[in-house]
C-alpha positions as CSV (number, residue, x, y, z in Angstrom):
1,X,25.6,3.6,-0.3
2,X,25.1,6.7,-2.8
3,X,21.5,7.6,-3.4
4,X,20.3,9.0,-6.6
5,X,18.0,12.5,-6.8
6,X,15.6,11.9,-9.3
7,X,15.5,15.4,-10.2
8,X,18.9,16.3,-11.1
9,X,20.4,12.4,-11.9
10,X,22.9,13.6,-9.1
11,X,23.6,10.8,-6.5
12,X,24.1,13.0,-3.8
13,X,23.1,11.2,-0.8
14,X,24.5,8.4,1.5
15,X,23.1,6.0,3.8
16,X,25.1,3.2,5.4
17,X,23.0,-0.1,5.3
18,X,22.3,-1.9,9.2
19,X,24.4,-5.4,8.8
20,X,23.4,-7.9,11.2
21,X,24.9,-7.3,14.5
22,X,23.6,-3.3,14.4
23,X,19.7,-4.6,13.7
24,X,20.2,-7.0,16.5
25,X,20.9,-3.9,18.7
26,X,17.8,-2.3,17.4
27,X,15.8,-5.4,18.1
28,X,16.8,-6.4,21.0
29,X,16.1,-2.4,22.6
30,X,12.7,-2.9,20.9
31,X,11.8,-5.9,22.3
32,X,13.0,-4.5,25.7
33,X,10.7,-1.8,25.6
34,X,7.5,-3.8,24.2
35,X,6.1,-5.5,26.9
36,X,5.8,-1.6,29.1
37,X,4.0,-0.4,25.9
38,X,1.8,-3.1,25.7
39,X,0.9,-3.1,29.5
40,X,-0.6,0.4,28.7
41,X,-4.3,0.5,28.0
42,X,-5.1,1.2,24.2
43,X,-6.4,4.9,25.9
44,X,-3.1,5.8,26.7
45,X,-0.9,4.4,23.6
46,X,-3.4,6.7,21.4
47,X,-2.7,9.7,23.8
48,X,0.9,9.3,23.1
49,X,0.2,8.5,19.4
50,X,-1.3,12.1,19.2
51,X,1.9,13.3,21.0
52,X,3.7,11.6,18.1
53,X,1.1,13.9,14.9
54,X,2.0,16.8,17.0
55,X,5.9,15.7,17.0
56,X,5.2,14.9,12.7
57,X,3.6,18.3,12.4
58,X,6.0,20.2,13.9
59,X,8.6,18.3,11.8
60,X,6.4,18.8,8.6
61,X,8.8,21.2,6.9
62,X,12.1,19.2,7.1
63,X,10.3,16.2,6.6
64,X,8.6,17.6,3.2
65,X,11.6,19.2,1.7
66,X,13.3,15.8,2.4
67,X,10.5,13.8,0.5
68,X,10.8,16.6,-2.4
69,X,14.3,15.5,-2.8
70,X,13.6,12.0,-2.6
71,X,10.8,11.6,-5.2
72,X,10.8,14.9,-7.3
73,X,7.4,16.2,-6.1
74,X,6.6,18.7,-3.9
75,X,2.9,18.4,-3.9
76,X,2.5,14.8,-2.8
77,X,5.2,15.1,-0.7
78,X,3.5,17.7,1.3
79,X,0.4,15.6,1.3
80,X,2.0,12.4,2.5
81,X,3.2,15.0,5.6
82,X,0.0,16.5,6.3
83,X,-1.5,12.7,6.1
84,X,0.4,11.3,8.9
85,X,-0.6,13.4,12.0
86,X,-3.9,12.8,10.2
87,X,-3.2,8.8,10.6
88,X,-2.1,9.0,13.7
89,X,-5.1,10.5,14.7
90,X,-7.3,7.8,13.2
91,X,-5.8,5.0,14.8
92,X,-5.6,7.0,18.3
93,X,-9.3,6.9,18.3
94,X,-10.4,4.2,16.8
95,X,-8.5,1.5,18.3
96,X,-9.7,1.4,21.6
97,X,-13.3,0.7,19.9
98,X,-11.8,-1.7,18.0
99,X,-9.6,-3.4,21.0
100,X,-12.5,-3.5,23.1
101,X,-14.9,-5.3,20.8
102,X,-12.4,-8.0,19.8
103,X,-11.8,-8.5,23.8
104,X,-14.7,-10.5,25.0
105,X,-15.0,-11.8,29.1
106,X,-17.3,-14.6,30.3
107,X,-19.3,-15.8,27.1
108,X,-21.0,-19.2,27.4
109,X,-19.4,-21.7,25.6
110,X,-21.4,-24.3,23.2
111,X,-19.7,-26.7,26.2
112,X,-22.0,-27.2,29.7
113,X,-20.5,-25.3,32.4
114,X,-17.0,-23.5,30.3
115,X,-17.4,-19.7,30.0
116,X,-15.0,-18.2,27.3
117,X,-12.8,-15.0,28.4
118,X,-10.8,-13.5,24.7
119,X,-7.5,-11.6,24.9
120,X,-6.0,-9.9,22.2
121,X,-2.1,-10.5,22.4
122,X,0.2,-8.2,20.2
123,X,3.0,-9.8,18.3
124,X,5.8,-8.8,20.6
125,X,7.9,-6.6,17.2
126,X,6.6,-5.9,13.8
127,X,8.9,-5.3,11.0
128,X,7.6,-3.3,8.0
129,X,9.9,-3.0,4.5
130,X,8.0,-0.3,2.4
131,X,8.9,0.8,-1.3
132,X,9.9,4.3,-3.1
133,X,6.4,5.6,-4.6
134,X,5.0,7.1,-1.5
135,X,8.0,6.7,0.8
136,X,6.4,8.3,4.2
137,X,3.0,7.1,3.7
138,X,3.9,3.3,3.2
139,X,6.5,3.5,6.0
140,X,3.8,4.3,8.3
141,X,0.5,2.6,7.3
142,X,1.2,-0.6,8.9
143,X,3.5,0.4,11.5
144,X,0.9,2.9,13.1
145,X,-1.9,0.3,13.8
146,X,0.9,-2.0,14.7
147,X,1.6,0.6,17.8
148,X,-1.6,1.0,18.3
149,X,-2.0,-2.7,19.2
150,X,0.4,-2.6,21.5
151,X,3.6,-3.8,19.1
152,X,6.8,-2.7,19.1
153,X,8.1,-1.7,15.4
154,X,11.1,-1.2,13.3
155,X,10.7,0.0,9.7
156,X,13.1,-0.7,6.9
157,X,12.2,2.1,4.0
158,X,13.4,2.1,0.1
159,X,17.2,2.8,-0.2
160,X,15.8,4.3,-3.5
161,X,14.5,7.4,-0.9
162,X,15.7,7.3,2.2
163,X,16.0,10.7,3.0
164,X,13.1,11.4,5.2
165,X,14.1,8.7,7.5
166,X,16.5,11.6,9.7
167,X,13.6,14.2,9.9
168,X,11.2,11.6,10.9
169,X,13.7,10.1,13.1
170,X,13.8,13.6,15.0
171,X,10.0,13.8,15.3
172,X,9.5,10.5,16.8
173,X,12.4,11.0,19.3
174,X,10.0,13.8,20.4
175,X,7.9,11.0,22.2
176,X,10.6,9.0,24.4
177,X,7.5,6.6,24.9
178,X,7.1,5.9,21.0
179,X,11.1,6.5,20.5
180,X,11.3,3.3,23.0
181,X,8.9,1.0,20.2
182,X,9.4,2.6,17.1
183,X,12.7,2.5,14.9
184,X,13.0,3.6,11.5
185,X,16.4,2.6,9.9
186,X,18.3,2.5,7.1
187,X,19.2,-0.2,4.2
188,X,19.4,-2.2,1.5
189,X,17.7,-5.3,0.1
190,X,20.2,-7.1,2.5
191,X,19.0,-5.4,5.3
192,X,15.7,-6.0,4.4
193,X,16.1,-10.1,4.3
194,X,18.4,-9.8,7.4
195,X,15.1,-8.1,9.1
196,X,12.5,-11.0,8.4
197,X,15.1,-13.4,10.6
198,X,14.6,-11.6,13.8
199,X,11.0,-9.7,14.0
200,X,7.5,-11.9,14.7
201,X,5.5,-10.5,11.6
202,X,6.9,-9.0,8.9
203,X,4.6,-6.2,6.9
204,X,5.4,-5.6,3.0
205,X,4.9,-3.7,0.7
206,X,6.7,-3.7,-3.5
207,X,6.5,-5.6,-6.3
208,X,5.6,-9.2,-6.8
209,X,9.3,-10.6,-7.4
210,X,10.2,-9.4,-4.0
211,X,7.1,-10.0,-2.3
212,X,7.4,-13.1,-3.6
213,X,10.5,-13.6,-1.6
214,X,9.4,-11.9,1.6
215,X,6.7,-14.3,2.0
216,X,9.2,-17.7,1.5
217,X,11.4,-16.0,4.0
218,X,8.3,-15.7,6.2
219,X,7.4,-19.3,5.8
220,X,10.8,-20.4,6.8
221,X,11.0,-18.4,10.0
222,X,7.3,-19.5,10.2
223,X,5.9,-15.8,10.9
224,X,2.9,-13.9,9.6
225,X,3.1,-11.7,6.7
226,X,1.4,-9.1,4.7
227,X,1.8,-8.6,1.5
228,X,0.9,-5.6,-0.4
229,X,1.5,-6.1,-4.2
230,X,1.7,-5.0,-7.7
231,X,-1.5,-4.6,-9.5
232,X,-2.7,-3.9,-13.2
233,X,-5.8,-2.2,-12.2
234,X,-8.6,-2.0,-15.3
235,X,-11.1,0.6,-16.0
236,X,-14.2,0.0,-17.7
237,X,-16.2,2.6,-19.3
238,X,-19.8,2.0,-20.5
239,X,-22.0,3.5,-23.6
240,X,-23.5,5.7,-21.0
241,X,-20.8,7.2,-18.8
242,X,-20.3,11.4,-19.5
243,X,-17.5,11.4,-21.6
244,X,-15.7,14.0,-20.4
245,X,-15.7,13.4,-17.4
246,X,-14.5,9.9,-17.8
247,X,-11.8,10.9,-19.9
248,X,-10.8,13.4,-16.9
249,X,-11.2,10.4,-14.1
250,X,-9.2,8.1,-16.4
251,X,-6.5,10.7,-17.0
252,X,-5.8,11.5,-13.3
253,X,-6.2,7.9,-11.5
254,X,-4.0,6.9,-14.4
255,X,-1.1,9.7,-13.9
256,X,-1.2,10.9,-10.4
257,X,2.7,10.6,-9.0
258,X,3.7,9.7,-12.5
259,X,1.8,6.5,-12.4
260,X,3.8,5.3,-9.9
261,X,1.4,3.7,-7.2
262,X,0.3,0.1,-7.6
263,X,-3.6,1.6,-7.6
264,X,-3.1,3.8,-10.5
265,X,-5.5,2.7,-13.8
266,X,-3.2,0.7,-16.3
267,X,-5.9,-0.3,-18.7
268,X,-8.5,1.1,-19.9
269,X,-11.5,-1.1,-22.1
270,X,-14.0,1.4,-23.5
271,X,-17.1,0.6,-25.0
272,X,-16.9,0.8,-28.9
273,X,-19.3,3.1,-29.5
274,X,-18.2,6.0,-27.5
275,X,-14.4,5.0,-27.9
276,X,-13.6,8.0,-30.3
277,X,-15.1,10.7,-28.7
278,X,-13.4,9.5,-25.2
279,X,-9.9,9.2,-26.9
280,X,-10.5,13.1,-28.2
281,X,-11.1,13.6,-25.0
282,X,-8.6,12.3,-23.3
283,X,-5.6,13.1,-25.3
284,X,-6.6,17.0,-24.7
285,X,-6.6,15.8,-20.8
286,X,-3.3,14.6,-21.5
287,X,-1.7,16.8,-24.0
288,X,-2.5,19.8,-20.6
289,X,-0.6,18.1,-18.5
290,X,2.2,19.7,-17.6
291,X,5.7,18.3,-16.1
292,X,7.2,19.9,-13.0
293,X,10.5,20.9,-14.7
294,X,12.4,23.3,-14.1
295,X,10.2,24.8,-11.3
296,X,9.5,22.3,-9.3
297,X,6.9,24.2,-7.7
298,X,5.0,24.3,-10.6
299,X,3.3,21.7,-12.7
300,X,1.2,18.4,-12.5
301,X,3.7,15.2,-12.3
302,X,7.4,14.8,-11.6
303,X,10.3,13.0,-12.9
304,X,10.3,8.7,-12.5
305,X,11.6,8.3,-9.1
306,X,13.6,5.3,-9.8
307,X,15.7,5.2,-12.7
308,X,15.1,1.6,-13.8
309,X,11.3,2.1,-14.3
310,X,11.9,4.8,-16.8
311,X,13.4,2.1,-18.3
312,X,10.9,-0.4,-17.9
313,X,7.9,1.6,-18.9
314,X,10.1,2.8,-22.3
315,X,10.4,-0.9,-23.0
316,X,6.8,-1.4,-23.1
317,X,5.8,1.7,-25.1
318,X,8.3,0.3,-27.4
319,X,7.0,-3.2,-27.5
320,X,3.4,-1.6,-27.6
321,X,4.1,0.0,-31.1
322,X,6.6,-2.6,-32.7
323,X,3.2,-4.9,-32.4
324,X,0.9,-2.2,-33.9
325,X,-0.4,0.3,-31.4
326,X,-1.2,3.5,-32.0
327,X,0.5,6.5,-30.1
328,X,-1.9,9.2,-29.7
329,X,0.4,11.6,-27.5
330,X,3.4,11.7,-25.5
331,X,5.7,8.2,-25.5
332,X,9.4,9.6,-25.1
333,X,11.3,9.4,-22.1
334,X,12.9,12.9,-21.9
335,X,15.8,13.3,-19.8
336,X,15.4,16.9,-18.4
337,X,17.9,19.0,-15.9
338,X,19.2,15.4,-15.5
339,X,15.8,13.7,-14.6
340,X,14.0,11.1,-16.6
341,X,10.4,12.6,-17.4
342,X,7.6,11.2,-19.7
343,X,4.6,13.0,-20.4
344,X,1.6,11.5,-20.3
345,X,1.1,8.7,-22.6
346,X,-2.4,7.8,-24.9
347,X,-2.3,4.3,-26.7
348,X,-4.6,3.0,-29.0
349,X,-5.6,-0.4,-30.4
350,X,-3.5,-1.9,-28.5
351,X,-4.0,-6.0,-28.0
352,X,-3.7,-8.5,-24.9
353,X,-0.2,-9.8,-26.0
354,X,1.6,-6.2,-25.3
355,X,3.4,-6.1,-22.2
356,X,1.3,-2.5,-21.6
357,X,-1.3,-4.9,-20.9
358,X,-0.2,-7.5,-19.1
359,X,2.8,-6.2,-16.7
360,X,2.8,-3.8,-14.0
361,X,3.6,-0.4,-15.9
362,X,4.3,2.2,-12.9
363,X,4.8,5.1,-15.2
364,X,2.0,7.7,-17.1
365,X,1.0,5.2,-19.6
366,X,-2.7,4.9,-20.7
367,X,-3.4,2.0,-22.7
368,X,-6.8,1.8,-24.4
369,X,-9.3,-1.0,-26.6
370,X,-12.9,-1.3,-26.7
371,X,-15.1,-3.9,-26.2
372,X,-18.6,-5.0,-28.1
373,X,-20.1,-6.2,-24.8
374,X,-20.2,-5.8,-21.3
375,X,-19.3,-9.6,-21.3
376,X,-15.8,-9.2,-23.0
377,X,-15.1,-6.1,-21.4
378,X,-15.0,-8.0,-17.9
379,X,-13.3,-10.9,-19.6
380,X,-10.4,-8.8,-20.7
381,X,-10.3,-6.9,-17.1
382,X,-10.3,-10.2,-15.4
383,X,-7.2,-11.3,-17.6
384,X,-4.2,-11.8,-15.9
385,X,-2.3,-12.3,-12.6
386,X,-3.2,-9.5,-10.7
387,X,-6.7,-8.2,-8.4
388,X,-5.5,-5.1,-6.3
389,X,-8.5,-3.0,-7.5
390,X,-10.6,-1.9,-10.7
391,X,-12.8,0.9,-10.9
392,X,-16.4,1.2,-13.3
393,X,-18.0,4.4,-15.1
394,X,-21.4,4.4,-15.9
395,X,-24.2,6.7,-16.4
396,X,-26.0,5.8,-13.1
397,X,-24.1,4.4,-10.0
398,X,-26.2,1.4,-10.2
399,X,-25.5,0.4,-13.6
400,X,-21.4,0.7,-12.4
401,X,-22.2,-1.0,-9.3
402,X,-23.6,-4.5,-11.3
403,X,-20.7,-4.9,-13.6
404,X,-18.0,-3.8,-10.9
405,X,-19.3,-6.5,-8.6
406,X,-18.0,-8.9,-11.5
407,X,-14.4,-7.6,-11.0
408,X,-11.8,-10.1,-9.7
409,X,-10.2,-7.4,-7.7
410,X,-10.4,-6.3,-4.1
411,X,-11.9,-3.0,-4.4
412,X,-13.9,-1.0,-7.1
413,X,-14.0,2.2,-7.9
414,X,-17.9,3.3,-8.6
415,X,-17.8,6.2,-11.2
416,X,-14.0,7.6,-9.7
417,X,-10.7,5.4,-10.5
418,X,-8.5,5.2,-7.5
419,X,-10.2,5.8,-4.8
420,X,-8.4,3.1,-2.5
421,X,-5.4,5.7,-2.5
422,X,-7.8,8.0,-0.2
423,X,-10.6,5.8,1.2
424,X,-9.0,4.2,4.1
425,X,-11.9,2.4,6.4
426,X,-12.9,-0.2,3.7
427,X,-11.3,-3.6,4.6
428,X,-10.4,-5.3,1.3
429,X,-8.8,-8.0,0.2
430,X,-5.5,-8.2,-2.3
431,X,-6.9,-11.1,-5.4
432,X,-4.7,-13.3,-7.3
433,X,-0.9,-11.6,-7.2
434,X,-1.7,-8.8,-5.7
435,X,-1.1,-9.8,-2.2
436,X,-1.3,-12.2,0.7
437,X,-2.8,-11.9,4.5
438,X,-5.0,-9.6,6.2
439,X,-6.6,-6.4,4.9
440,X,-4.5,-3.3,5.7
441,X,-7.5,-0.9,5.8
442,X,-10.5,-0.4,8.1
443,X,-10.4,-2.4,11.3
444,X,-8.5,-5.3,9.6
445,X,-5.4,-3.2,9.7
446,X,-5.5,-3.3,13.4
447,X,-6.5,-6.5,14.1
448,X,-4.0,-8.4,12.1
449,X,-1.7,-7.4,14.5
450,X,-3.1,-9.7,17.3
451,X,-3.1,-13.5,18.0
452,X,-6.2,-14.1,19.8
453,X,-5.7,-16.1,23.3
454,X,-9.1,-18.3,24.9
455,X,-9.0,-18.7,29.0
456,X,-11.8,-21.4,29.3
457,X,-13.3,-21.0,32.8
458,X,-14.6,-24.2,34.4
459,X,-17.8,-22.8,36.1
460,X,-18.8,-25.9,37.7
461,X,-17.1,-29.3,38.7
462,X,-14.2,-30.3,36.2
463,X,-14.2,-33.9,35.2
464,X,-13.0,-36.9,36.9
465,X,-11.0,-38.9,35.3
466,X,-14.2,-41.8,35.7
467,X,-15.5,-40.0,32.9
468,X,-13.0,-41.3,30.6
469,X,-13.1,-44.9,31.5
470,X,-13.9,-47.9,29.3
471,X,-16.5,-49.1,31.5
472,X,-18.6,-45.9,30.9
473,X,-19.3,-46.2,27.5
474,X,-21.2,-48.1,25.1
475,X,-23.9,-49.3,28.5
């Protein structure tokens, strides 16, 4: 299977999808090795996970220049590197705390004479499908916590870039104890669906169509999933937020990695009466961003990753203007060195029935209306099928605080946009189409990996069965 460079528009990679029979090999060596890695105390699985950031950061070179090809940016690409080890080292010492409060011996039960003992039982093998947009990162943030648990896991990343899968196939091999639970492999969509048959939870994370899908396979092999969605997230600005700098947090949460991460800002509802000064602003913000093309080692944002969103996001500037918005810069796809690039992208009066509004963009497209009162303003944010997050700016925190707590997302951003993308210890909850299951951050993306398991002690005489006879009731 030939694999696209975003960059040059080359397809000058290969990876040969797992059918059936070679997953089952995988699986089955996974499941071998699980109950071993389990039987160690959550102490030692962290000591080996920090064997593992020390592998990833010794690996950090090949591992970055492979992203770089991957997704056409070098500076994100060495962040979602430097992140890992990072992870890694979260999750090695938090999750003993974490283990050890969920694990509970000898608590009096409601019931006369039954003490309660709690064990936390790892699902046996986790499988994790993750998407193209931050392809290391979203390989890793569920199956990290899943090993921490005590889980064996086996990760099935984008065909759109898979070629950081070797490098970080080297690291991990680093740490025979982790090689032994962890696989990372390559595939297709195919392999993807062929995964959900034979693991006990299944961790996603893409679009809404597929998730959609995941989750029906899921139900039908009647395992636990988590689903990490699309989103369409809103931005409300008040009369009183600094208008600079709210053009400046609106431009980057909107355009980091192209706009291509489901917690970027798609729409943007600005109160009426500073909405000219904050479009000034924000098309200079725009108009100074600069593409990363020719040198990639220069510049602010990259080319689309995946072909087809180019085209997507084209469709819906287009649609956008053919129903009267205004285009106040950028709006052309440029195809440059053989890469699809679109600078960022202002839009102005533009109305609830454009598809900019109402579908999951994924490129650097700023859509922008006003509102009279604070009242619309969270009617039109709460429009729609998705709640992944929202964010507020206001002149005092308080004042953003009170309307974002009327947000039908699960997390707001209080005077920033896009903080989810760096706050990780905040458990929230995907609304509406956004998602299903568990939280994936704070302790919640630990614990979702267990299935909780009561011993009832009898502490006194168990009962005879005289106590269940007709003759002792009702006299």
């Amino acid at each position: 299977m030939k694999v696209r460079n975003p960059s040059t528009g080359q397809f000058d990679y290969a990876i040969k999808p797992l059918d059936g029979a070679a997953l089952d090999t995988v699986c089955d060596r996974l499941r071998s090795a699980q109950p071993a890695w389990a039987a160690r105390t959550p102490e030692e699985r962290g000591a080996l996970l920090l064997k593992l950031a020390n592998a990833i950061a010794a690996h950090a070179g090949v591992i970055a220049d492979a992203l770089t090809l991957d997704t056409g940016r070098r500076a994100i690409s060495l962040m979602e590197t430097g992140g890992i080890p990072a992870l890694l080292r979260r999750w090695a010492g938090g999750a003993p705390t974490i283990i050890r409060a969920g694990t509970l011996t000898g608590r009096d039960s409601a019931t006369p004479g039954i003490a309660i003992d709690t064990r936390l039982v790892p699902y046996p093998l986790v499988g994790v499908i993750s998407p193209w947009n931050f392809p290391l990162t979203l390989a890793l943030i569920d199956a990290i916590p899943a090993l921490a648990a005590g889980c064996a896991v086996i990760v099935k990343p984008s065909e759109v870039t898979p070629r950081f899968i070797r490098p970080l196939t080297a690291a991990i091999a680093a740490v025979p104890e982790v090689a032994a639970v962890l696989a990372v492999v390559e595939g297709d969509g195919a392999t993807g669906a062929a995964l959900i048959e034979r693991v006990d939870y299944i961790a996603f994370t893409g679009s809404v169509v597929t998730g959609r899908k995941v989750a029906e396979a899921a139900a039908r092999n009647f395992i636990p999933a988590s689903l990490e969605l699309g989103g369409k997230d809103p931005m409300i600005v008040l009369a009183s937020a600094h208008v600079p700098a709210a053009a400046r947090i609106a431009l980057r949460a909107s355009i980091v990695n192209s706009g291509q991460a489901c917690q970027s800002i798609e729409r943007v509802y600005v109160d009426w009466r500073i909405a000219e000064p904050f479009l000034a602003a924000l098309v200079a913000e725009a108009e100074a961003v600069r593409l990363n093309h020719p040198d990639i080692n220069s510049g602010d944002i990259g080319p689309f990753i995946f072909a087809r969103q180019a085209e997507i996001v084209d469709a819906q500037i287009k649609d956008a203007l053919a129903k009267g918005a205004r285009l106040l810069s950028g709006g052309t796809v440029e195809e440059l060195g053989g890469g699809l690039y679109l600078r960022p992208t202002v839009l102005a009066d533009v109305t609830p029935d454009m598809a900019v509004m109402t579908e999951e963009t994924f490129g650097p497209v700023i859509p922008v209306t006003t509102f009279d009162t604070v009242e619309e303003a969270l009617t039109l944010a709460n429009t729609g099928v998705y709640g992944l997050s929202g964010a507020v700016l206001a002149g005092t925190d308080g004042e953003a605080a009170a309307v974002g707590a009327h947000l039908a997302v699960g997390a707001v951003s209080i005077n920033d946009g896009s903080l989810t993308s760096m706050v990780w210890d905040a458990e929230k909850s995907s609304f509406g189409l956004s998602g299903l299951g568990p939280s994936r951050m704070g302790d919640g993306g630990l614990t979702r990996f267990f299935r909780k398991q009561s011993l009832l002690r009898q502490m006194g005489e168990a009962l005879p069965m005289a106590a269940y006879s007709e003759e002792g009731f009702g006299q």
